[in-house]
C-alpha positions, 0 to 999 in steps of 0.5 A: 500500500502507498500510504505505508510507504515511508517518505523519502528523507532525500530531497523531501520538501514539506509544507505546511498548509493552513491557506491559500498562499500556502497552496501557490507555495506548494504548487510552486515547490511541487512543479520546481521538484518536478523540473529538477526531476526532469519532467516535460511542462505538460507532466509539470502541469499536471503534477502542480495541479494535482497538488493544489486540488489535495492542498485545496481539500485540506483548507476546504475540510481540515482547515490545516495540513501537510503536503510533503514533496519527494523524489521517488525511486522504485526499480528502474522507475524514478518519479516525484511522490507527493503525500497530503495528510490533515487531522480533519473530519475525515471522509465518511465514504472514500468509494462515493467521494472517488466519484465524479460529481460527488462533493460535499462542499461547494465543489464541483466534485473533480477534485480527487477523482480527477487527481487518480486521473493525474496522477499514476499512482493514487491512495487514499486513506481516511478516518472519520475524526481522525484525517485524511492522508492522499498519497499520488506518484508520478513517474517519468516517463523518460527515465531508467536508471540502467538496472 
């Protein structure tokens, strides 16, 4: 599971986020790590988007929270690894809020579905009263370190 995996101490960037300044950071963070990583500007993109929507569910339902920004490794494979995890309310039924359309708040329901779509690799793990932690990698299509 993604969510068990531990954060990589190498590279880690984390950031606290409590408002909406802290979402540009974090999406700014995010997209610098991805260019040192070597990813082309549409994945870029992509990967800044993903993370201002995880960072935008924090402030909308748990007020605060981290996201944490890594390189990541796996065999051949190398990707950026980004993990978003509140204390908030949590997400009563994680199976109906992965569904398009679906939202509690004032949204129009694309935020994590659309952010499995973005992403290669997308956890979610939540309990009622006890937060929420979005765990998404991507990785580069172009690289393989020879192995």
């Amino acid at each position: 599971m993604l969510a068990n995996m531990p954060l990589s101490a190498n590279g880690e960037i984390r950031i606290p986020i409590a408002s909406d300044a802290d979402i540009v950071i974090a999406r700014q963070r995010g997209r610098a790590m991805a260019e040192s990583l070597g990813f082309s500007v549409s994945d870029m993109t992509l990967i800044a988007t993903a993370i201002s929507e995880v960072a935008r569910n924090i402030i909308n339902f748990a007020k605060r929270g981290e996201l944490a920004v890594s390189p990541h490794q796996r065999s051949s494979r190398r990707g950026i690894l980004v993990v978003a995890r509140d204390q908030g309310p949590g997400i009563p039924d994680i199976h109906l809020a992965m569904q398009d359309g679906y939202s509690t708040g004032k949204g129009l329901g694309m935020g994590l579905p659309g952010c499995r779509r973005l992403m290669d690799e997308f956890e979610i793990q939540s309990n009622v009263g006890g937060g929420t932690t979005v765990v998404m990698i991507k990785w580069s299509p172009d690289y393989d370190s020879g192995s």
